[in-house]
Structures are given as structure tokens and as C-alpha cells.
VOGU-505530 format. One line per 5 residues: number of its first residue (from 1); for each residue y, x, z of N, C-alpha, C, O, CB. Coordinates in steps of 0.001 Angstrom, whole numbers, m for minus. Glycine has a CB too. Layout:
BEGIN
NUM	Y:X:Z:Y:X:Z:Y:X:Z:Y:X:Z:Y:X:Z; ...
//
This chain:
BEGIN
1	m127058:m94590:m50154:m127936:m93513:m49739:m129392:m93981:m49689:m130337:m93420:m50245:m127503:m92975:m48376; m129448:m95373:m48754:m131068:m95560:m49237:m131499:m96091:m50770:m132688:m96366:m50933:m131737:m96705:m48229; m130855:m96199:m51556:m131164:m96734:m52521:m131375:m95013:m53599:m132163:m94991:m54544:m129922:m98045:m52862; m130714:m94026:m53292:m131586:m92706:m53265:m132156:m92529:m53150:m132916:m92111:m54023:m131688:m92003:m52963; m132602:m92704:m51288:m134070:m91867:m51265:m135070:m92710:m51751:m136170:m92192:m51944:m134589:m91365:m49782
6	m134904:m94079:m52025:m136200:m95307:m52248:m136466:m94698:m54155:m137559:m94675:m54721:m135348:m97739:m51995; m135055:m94256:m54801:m135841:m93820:m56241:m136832:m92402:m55804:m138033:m92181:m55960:m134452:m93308:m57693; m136001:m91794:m55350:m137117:m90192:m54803:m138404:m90873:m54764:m139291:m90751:m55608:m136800:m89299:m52869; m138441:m91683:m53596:m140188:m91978:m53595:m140704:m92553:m54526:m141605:m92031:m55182:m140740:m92783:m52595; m140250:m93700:m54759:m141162:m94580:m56225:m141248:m93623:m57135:m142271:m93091:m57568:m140348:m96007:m57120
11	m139962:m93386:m57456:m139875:m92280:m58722:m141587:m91444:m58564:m142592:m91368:m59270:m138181:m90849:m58380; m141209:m91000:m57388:m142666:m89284:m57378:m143907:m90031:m57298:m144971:m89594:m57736:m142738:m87844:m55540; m143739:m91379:m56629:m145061:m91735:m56220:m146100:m92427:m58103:m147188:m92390:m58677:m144696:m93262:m54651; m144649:m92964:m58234:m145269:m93700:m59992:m145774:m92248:m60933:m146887:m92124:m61446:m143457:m94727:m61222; m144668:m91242:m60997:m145039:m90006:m61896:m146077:m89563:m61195:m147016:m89669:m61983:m143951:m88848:m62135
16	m146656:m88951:m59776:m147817:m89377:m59600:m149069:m89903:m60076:m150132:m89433:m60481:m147629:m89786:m59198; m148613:m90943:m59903:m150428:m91496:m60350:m150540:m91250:m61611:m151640:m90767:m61878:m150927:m93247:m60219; m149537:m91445:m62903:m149556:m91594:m64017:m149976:m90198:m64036:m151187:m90392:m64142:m148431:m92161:m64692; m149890:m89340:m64018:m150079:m87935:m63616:m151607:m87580:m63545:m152294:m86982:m64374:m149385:m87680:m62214; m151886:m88011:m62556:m153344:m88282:m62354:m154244:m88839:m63830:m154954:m88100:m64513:m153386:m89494:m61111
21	m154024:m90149:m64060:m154269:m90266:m64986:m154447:m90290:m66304:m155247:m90802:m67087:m154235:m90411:m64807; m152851:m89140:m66396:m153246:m88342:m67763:m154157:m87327:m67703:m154718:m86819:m68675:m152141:m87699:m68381; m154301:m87031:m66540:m155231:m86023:m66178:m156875:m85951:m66337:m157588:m84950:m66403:m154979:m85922:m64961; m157284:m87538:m66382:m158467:m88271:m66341:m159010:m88007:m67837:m160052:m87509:m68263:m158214:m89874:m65922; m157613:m88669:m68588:m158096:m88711:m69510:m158347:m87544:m71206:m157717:m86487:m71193:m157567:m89707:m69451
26	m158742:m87680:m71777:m159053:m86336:m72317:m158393:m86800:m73895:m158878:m87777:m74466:m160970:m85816:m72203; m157012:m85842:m74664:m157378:m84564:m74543:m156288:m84737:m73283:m155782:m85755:m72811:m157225:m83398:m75929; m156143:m83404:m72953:m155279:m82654:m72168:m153710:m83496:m72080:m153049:m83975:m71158:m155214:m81099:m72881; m153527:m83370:m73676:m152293:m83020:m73744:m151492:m84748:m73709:m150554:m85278:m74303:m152086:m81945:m75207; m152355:m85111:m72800:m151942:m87027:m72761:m151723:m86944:m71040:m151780:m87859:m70218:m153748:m88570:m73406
31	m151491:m85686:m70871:m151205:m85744:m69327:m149576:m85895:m69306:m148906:m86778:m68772:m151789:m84234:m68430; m149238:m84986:m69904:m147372:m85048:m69872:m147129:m86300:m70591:m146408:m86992:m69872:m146394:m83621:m70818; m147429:m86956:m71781:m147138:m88005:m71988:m147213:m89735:m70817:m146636:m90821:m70864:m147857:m87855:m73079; m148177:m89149:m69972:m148598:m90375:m69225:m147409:m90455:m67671:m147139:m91407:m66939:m150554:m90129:m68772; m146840:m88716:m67649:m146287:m88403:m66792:m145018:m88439:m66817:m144455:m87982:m65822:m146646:m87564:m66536
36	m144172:m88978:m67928:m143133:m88897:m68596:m142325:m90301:m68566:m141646:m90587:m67579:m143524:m88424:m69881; m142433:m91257:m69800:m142008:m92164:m69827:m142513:m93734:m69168:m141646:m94555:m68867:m141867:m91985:m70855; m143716:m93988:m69018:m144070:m94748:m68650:m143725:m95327:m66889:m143477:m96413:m66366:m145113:m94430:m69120; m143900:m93789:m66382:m143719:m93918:m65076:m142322:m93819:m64440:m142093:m93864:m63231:m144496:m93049:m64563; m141389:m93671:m65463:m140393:m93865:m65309:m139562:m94814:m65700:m138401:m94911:m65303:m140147:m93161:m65468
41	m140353:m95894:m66847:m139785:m96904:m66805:m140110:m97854:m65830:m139306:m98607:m65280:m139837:m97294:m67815; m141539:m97784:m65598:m141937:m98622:m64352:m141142:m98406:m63056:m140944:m99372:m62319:m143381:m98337:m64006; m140774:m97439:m62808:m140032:m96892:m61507:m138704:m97646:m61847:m138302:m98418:m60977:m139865:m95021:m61334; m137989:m97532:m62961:m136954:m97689:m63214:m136623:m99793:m62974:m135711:m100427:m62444:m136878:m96833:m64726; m137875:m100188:m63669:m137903:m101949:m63467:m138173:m102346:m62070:m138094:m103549:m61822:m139159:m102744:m64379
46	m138544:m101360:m60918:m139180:m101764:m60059:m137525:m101937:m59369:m137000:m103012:m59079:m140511:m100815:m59490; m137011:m100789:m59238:m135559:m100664:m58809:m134637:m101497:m59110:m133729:m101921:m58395:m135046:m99656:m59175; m134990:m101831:m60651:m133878:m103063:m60817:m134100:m104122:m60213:m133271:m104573:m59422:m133662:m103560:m62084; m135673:m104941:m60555:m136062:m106078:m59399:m135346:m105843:m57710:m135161:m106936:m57176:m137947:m105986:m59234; m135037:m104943:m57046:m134708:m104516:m56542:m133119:m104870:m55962:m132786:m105641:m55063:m135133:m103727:m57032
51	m132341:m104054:m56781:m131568:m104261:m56640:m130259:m105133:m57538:m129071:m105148:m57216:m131656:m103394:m56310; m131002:m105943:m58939:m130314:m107221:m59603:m130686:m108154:m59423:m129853:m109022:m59163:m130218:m107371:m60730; m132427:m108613:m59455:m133247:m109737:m59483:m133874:m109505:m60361:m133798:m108527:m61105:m132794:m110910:m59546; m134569:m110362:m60392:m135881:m110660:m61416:m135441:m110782:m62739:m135909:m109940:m63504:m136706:m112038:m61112; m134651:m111621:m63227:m133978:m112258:m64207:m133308:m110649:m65261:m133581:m110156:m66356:m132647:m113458:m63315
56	m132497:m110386:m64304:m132103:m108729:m64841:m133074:m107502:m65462:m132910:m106683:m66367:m131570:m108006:m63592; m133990:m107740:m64674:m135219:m106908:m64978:m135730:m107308:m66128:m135725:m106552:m67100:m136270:m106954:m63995; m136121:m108256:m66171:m136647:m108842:m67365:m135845:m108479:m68589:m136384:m107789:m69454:m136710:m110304:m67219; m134654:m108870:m68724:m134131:m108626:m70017:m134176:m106844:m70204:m134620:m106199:m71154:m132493:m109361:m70100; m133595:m106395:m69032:m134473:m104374:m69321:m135255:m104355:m70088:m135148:m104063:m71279:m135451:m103497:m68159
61	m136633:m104835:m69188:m137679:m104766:m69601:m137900:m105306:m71556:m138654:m104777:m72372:m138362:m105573:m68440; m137142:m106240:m71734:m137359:m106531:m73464:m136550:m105244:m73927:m136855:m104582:m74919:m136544:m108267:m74223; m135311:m104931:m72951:m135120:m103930:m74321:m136013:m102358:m74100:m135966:m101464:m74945:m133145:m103524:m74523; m136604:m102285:m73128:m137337:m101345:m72918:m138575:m101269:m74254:m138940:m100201:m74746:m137824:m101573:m71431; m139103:m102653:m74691:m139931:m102590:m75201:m139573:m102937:m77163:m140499:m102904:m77973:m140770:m103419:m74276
66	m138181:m103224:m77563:m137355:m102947:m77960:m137367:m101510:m78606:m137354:m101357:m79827:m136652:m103253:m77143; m137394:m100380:m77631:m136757:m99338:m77775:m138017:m98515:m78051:m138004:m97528:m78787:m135813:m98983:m76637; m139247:m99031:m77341:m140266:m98400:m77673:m141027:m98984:m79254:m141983:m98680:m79968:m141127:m98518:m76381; m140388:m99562:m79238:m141385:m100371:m81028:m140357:m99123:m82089:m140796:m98313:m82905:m140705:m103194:m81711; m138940:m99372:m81690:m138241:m98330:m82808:m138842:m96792:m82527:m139037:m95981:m83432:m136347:m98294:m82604
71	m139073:m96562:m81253:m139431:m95156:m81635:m141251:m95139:m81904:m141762:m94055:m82186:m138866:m94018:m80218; m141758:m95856:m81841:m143002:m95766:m82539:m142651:m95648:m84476:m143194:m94822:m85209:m143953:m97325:m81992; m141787:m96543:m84862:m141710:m96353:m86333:m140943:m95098:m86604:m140867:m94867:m87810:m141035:m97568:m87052; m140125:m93880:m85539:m139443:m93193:m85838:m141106:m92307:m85619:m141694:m91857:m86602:m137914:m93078:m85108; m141498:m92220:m84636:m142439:m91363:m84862:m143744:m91061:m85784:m144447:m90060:m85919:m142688:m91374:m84006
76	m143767:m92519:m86429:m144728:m92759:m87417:m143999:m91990:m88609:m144638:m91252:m89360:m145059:m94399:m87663; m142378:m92240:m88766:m142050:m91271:m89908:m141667:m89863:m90170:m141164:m89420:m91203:m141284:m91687:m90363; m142098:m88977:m88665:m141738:m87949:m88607:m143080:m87225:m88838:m143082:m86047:m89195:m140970:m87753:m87493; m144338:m87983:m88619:m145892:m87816:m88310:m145676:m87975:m90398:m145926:m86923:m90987:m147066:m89488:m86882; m145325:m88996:m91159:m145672:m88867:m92251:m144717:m87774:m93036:m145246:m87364:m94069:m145749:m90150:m92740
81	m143514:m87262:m92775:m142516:m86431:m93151:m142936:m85255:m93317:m142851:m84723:m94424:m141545:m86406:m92388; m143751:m84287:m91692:m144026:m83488:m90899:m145474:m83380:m92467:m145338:m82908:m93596:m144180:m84013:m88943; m146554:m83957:m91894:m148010:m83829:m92339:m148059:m84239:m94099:m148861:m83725:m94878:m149048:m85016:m91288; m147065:m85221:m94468:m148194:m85426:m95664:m146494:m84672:m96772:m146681:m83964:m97761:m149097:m87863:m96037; m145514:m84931:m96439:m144475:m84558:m97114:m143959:m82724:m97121:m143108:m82166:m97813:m143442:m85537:m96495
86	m144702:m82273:m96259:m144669:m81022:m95419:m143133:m80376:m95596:m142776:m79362:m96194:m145927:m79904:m95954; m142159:m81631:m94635:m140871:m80864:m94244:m140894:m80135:m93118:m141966:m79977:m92535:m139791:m81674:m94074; m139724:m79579:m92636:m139791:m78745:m91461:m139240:m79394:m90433:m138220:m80074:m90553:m139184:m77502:m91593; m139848:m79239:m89388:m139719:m80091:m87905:m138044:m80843:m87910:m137746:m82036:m87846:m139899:m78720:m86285; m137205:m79696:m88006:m135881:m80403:m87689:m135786:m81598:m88742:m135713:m82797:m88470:m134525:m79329:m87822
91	m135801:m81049:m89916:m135146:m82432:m91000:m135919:m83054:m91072:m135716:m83853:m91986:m134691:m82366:m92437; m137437:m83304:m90274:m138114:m84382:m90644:m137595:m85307:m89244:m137337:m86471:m89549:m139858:m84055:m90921; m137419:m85009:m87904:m136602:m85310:m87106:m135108:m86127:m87171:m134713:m87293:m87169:m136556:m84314:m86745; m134651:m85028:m87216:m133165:m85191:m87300:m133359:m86660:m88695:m133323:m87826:m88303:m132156:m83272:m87884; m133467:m86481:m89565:m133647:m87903:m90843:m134248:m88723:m90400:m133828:m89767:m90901:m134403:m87772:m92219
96	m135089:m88940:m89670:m135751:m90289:m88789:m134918:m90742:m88222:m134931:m91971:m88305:m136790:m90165:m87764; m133968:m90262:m87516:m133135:m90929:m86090:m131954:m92007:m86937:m131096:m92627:m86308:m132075:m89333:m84885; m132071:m92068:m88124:m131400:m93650:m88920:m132746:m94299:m88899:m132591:m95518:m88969:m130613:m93581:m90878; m133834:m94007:m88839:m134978:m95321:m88588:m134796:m95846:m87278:m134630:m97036:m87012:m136653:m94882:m88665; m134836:m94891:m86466:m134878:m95266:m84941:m133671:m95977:m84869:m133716:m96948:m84114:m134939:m94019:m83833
101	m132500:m95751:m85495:m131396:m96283:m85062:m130986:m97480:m85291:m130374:m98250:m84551:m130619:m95687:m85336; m131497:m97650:m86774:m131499:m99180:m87039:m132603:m100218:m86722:m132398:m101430:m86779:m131345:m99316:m88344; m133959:m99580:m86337:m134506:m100455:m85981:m134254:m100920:m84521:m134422:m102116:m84281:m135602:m100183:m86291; m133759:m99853:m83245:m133322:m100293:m82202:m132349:m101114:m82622:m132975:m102169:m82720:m132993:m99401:m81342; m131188:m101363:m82954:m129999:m102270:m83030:m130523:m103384:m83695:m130181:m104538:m83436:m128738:m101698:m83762
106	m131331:m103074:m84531:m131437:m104531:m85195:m132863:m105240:m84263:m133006:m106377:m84715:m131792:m104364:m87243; m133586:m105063:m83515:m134046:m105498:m82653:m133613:m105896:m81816:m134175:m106881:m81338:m134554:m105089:m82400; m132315:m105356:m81113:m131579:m105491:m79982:m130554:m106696:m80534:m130179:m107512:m79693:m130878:m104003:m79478; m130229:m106796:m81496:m129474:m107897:m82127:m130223:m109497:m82141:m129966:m110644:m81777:m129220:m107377:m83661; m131232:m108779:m82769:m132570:m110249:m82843:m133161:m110745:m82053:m133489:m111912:m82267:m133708:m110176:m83432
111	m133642:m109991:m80561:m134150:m110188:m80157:m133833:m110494:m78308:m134540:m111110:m77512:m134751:m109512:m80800; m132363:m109717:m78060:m132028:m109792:m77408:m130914:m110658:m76587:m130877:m111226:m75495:m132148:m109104:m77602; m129718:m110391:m78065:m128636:m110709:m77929:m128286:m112119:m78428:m127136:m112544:m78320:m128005:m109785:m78407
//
């Protein structure tokens, strides 16, 4: 039960600030992004330090960053699919997620495991 209410708070308090500071910054639309993942992975590593150790966290944390390199190249190919190939949202989507997929595993293979 306290290990509930302790995500409630970090959780609101991290989406919070990040919140704020998408807010700061301009355009607009970097507010939901700032409010989204970041502050929830941070919330999420803080909890594990928490409640595995340090040691545990850490390896999260690689595949956290892991997971964010594959979806940067999934989104780089949905941004070139979308704009210069001019498919339509789903199949430029939906056909990326074998980029994302193999580059997560094969990162997670190399780098982790």
C-alpha cells in the first residue's frame, strides 16, 4: 500500500514539473511530449532504486535508453515514409514497427544481455 501511494506522488510530482516545462518551452506542442515519457521513466527509475537497488536500476535504465534509440530510428522512418514517400499514417506506422523491433532486440542482445 505505501509503495502505491509513494508512485501517486512521485509519479504527479515528476509529470508535474516536466509539465511545466513543456510549458516554458515553445512550440506548444512539446508540452505533452515533456509530460509523457520522460517523467515517467524518471518516476519509474526512482521507484526501482527504491525498491531493488541501485544495481537493478541501472540495467532499466540501459534498456530504457535501448528502447529509446530504436524508437528514434522507428520514428525517423515513419517522418521519412509519412513526408518524403507520401504513405498514409497507418502503413507508414504499422511497417516501421519491424525497425523498432529489430533494432530494440538487437540492442537488447548487444548491449545488454
Amino acid at each position: 500500500m505505501i509503495q502505491l501511494v509513494f508512485r501517486f506522488i512521485i509519479g504527479g510530482v515528476v509529470v508535474s514539473l516536466f509539465a511545466v516545462l513543456g510549458d516554458l518551452l515553445k512550440p506548444q506542442s512539446f508540452a505533452g511530449l515533456f509530460g509523457a515519457a520522460p517523467s515517467v521513466a524518471l518516476a519509474t527509475l526512482g521507484l526501482t532504486i527504491f525498491a531493488d537497488g541501485k544495481l537493478y536500476a541501472a540495467e532499466e535504465g540501459r534498456s530504457m535508453i535501448a528502447g529509446a534509440a530504436a524508437f528514434f530510428l522507428y520514428a525517423c522512418l515513419c517522418v521519412h515514409l509519412l513526408a518524403r514517400k507520401r504513405w498514409g499514417a497507418a502503413a507508414a506506422t504499422v511497417s516501421s514497427l519491424a525497425l523498432w523491433l529489430v533494432c530494440a532486440l538487437g540492442l537488447w542482445l548487444l548491449l545488454l544481455r
